[in-house]
C-alpha positions as CSV (number, residue, x, y, z in Angstrom):
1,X,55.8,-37.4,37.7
2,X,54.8,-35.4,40.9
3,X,57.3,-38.8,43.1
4,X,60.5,-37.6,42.1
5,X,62.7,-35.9,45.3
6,X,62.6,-32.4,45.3
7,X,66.1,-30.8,46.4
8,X,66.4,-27.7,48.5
9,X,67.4,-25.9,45.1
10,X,64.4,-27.3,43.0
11,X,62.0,-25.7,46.0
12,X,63.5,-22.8,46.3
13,X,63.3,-22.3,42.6
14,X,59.6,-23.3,42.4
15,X,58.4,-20.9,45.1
16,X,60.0,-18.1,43.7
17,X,63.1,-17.9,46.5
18,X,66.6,-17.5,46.1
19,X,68.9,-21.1,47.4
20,X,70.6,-20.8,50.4
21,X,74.0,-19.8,50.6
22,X,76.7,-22.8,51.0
23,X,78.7,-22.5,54.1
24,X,82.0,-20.6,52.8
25,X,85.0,-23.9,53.9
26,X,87.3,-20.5,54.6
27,X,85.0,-19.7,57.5
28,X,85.7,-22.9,59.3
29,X,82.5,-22.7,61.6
30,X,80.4,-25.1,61.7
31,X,76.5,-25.0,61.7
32,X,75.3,-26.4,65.4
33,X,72.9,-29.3,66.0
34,X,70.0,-26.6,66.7
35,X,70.3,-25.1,63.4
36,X,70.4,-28.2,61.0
37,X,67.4,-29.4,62.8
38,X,65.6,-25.6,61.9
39,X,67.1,-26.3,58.3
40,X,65.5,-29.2,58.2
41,X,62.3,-28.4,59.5
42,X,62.0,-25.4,56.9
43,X,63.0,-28.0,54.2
44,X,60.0,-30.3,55.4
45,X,58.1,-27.6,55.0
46,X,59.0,-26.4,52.1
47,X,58.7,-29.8,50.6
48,X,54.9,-29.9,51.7
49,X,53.7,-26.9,50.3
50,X,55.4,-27.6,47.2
51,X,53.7,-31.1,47.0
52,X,50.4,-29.8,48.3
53,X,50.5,-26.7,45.4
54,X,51.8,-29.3,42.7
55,X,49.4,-32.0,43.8
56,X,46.0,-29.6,43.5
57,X,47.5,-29.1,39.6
58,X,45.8,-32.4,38.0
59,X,42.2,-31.6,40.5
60,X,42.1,-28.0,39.0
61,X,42.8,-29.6,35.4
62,X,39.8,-31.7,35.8
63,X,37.4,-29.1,36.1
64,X,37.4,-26.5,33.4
65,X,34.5,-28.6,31.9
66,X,32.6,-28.1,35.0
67,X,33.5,-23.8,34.4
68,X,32.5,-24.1,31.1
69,X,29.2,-25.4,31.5
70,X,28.4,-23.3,34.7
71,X,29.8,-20.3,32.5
72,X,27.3,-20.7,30.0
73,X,24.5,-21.6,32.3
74,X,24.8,-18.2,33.4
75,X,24.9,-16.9,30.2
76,X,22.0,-18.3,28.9
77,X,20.2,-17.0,31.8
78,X,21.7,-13.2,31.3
79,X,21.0,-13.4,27.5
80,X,17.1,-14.9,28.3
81,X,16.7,-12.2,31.0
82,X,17.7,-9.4,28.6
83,X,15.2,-10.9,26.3
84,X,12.5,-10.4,28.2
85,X,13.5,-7.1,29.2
86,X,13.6,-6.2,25.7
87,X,10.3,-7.3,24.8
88,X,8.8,-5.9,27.7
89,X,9.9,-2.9,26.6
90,X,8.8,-3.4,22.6
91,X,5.2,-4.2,24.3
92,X,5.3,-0.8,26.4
93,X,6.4,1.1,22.8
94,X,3.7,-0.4,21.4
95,X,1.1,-0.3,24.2
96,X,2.0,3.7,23.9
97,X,2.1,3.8,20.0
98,X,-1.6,2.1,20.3
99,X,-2.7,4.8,22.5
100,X,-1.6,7.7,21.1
101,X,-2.6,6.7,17.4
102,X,-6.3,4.8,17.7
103,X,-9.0,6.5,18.8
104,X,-12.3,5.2,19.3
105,X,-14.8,6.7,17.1
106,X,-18.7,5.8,17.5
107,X,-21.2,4.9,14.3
108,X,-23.5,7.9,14.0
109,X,-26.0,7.2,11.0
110,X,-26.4,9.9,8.3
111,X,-29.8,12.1,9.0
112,X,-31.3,11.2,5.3
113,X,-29.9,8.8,2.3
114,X,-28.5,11.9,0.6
115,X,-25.0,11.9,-0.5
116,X,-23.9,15.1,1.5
117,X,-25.6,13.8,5.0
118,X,-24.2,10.4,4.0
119,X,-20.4,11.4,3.2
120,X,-20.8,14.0,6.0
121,X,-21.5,10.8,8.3
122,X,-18.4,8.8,6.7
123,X,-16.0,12.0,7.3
124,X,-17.2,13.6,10.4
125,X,-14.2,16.5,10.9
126,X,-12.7,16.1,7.4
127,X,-16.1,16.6,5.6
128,X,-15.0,20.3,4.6
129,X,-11.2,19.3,3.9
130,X,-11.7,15.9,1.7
131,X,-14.8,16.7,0.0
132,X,-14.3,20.2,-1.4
133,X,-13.9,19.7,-4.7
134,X,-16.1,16.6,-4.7
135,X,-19.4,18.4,-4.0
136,X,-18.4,21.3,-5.7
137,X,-20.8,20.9,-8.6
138,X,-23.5,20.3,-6.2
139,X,-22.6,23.2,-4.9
140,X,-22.8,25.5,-8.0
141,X,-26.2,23.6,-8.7
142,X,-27.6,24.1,-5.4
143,X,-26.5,28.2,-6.1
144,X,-28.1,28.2,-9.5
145,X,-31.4,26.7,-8.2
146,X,-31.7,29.1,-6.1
147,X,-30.9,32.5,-8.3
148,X,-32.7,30.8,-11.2
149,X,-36.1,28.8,-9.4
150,X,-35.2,26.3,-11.8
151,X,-34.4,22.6,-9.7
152,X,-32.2,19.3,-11.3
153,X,-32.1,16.4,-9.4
154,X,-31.7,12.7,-9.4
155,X,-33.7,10.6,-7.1
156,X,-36.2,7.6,-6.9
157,X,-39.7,8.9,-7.6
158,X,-40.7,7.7,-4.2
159,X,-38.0,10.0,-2.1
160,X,-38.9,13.0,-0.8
161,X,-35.1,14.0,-1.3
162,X,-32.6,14.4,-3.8
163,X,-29.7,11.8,-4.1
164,X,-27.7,14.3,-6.4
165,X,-28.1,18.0,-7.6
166,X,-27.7,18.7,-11.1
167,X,-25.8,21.7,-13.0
168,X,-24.8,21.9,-16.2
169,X,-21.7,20.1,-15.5
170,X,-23.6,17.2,-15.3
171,X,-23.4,14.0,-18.1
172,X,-26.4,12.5,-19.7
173,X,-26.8,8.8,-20.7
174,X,-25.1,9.8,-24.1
175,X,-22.3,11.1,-23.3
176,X,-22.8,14.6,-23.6
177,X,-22.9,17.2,-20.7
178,X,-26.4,19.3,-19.2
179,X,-25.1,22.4,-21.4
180,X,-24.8,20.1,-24.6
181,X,-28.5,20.2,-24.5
182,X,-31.7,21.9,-25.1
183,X,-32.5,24.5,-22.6
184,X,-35.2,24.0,-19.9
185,X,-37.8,26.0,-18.6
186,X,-38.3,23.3,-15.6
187,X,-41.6,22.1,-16.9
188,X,-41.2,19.4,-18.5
189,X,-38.5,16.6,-18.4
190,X,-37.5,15.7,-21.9
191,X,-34.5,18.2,-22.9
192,X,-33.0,16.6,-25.7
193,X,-29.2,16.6,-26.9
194,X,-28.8,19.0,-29.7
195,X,-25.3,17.8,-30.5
196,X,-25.5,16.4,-34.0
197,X,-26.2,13.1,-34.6
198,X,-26.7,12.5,-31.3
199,X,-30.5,11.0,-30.9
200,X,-31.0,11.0,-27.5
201,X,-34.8,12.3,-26.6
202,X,-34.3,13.7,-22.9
203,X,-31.2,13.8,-20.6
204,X,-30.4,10.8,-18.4
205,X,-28.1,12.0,-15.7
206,X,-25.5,9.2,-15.3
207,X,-22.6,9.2,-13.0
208,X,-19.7,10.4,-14.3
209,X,-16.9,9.9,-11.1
210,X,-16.2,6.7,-8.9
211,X,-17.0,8.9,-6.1
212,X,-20.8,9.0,-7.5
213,X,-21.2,5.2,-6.8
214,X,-19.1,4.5,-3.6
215,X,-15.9,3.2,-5.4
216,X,-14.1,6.1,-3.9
217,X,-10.8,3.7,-3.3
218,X,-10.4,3.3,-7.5
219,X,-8.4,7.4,-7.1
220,X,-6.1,5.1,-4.9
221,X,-4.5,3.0,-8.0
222,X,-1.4,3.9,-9.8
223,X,-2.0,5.2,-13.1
224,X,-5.9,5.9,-12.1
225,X,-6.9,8.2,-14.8
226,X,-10.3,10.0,-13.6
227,X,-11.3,11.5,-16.6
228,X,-11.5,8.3,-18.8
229,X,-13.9,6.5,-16.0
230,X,-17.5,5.4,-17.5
231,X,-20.6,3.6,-15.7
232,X,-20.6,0.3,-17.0
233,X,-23.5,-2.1,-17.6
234,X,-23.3,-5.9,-16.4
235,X,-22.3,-6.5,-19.9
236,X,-19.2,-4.7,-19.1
237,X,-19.0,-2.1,-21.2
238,X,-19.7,1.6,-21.2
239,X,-23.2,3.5,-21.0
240,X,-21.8,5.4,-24.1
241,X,-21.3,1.6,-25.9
242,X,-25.2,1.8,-25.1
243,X,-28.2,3.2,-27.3
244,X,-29.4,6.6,-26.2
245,X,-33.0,5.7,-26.9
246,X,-35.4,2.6,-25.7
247,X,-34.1,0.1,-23.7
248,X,-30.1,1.6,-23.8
249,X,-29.2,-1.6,-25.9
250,X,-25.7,-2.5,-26.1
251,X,-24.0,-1.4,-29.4
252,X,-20.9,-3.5,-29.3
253,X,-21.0,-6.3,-32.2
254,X,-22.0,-9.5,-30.8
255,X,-22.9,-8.7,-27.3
256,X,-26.2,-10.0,-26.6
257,X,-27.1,-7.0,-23.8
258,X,-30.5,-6.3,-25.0
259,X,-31.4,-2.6,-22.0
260,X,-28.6,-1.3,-19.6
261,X,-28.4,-2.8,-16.2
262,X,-25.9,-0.5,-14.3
263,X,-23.3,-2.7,-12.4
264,X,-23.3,0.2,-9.8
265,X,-25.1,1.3,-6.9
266,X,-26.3,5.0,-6.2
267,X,-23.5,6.4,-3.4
268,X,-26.9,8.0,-1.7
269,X,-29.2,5.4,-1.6
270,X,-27.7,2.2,-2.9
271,X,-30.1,1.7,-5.6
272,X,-29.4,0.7,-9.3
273,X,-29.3,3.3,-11.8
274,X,-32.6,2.5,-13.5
275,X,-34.6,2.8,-10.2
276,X,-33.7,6.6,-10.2
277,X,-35.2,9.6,-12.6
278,X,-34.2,13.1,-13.7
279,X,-36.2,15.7,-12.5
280,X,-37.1,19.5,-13.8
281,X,-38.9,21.5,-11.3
282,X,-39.9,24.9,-10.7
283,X,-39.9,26.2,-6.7
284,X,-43.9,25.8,-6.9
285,X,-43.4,22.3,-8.4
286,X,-41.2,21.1,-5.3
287,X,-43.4,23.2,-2.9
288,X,-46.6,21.1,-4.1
289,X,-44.4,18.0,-4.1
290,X,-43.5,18.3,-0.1
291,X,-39.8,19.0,-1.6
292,X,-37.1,21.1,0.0
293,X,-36.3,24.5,-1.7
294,X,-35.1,27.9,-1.2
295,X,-33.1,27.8,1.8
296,X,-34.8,25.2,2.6
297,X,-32.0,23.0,0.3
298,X,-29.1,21.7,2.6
299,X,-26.4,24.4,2.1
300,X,-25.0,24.4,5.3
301,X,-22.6,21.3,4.8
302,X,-22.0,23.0,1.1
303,X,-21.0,26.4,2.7
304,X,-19.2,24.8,5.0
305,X,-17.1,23.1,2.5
306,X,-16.8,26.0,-0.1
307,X,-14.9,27.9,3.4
């Protein structure tokens, strides 16, 4: 292919130049010796490069593998060093987002096994902001005590504390609120239910809001409906499915419960229902009793939250 003879024409045409002019046969003059050798030189010439530029052709066609793969060796190494530039800079966003958004926080232990020191411990700075409506009942009780001498609460016997305050907001074993019953002179403990056909002897405070037993997440689920929580017994059903008198037996047909075990724990002390009493006392009663009273009751948290 690349053998064949290459005219003056051919190389002319190939590098782009125009042929030389014919001598005219009008002119009758002659080219001399010195010139056709020139001609020929430039011809020899001409011929090499052509050859050289046409021979390099089939080398330069036997390479573009070798580009390819040299092509896409360095693309692989631009696209693997824009990876890791990327994630470098992910881990910086991240490092940053870490930083800015955890703090670290240290465990300080609540002062007594009361519910306010307790969610005061839990909440630190939010105490007054999250826990305002909670406590607000133990609030109002705390302010009645006081004006009235007259002291509710629900402890173990052996605390020197109480793990809740009591108002008249506050639900008995049967179902029925503080208000719903007789009315108490603080001397003795059995106030009874006057709400008719209700047979229950004495209240029983019973938690009435997850809050009360530490299930605080259960306001978290869709559809949670507050108002229709009860306290259940192991048996898995409701204190009001229970007997107000003896043993609280379970009233649901063929249930074998024979007394109430709470399946809850006290939010205060983490004690079972049954372990804790109601108390009536009068401000002489508590002072005999090594109890707190007057302003001696732990408002400060309470007033704190009611600003």
């Amino acid at each position: 292919m690349y053998g064949r003879r290459i005219s003056i024409e051919d190389t002319s045409l190939l590098l782009g130049t125009e042929p030389a002019d014919s001598p005219s046969p009008d002119s009758g003059i002659t080219s001399s010796a010195m010139d056709v050798e020139q001609s020929e030189q430039n011809v020899e010439v001409d011929r090499a490069s052509v050859v050289s530029s046409v021979g390099q052709q089939p080398s330069q066609a036997s390479t573009p593998s070798l580009a390819i793969s040299h092509n896409s060796e360095l693309l692989e190494k631009k696209s693997v060093q824009s990876k890791q530039k990327s994630l470098a800079s992910l881990k910086d966003k991240s490092s940053s987002k870490a930083s800015t958004a955890y703090t670290i926080r240290t465990i300080v232990p609540a002062e007594k096994a009361e519910v306010v020191s307790v969610a005061k411990a839990m909440h630190r700075e939010d105490f007054g902001h999250k826990l305002k409506g909670l406590f607000q009942t133990e609030t109002d009780a705390a302010l009645r005590a006081l004006q009235t001498g007259i002291y509710i609460g629900w402890r173990c016997p052996e605390y020197h504390w109480d793990c809740f305050r009591l108002g008249d907001q506050a639900k008995c074993f049967c179902g029925h609120l503080l208000r719903e019953h007789q009315k108490y002179t603080g001397r003795s403990r059995k106030v009874p239910c006057v709400v008719i056909k209700c047979k229950c002897p004495a209240f029983k405070f019973i938690p009435s809001c997850p809050e009360e037993v530490g299930e605080f997440w259960l306001k978290k689920r869709f559809n949670f409906d507050a108002a229709a929580w009860r306290a259940k017994c192991r048996c898995k059903h409701t204190h009001e499915e229970h007997h107000p008198t003896g043993e609280h037996a379970c009233k649901v047909s063929g249930c074998r419960c024979v007394r109430f075990e709470s399946a809850f724990l006290c939010a205060a002390c983490d004690k079972k229902w049954e372990a804790h009493e109601t108390f009536f006392e009068t401000t002489d009663m508590r002072r005999e009793a090594n109890l707190p009273y007057g302003k001696e009751l732990p408002m400060c948290p309470l007033q704190r939250c009611q600003r």
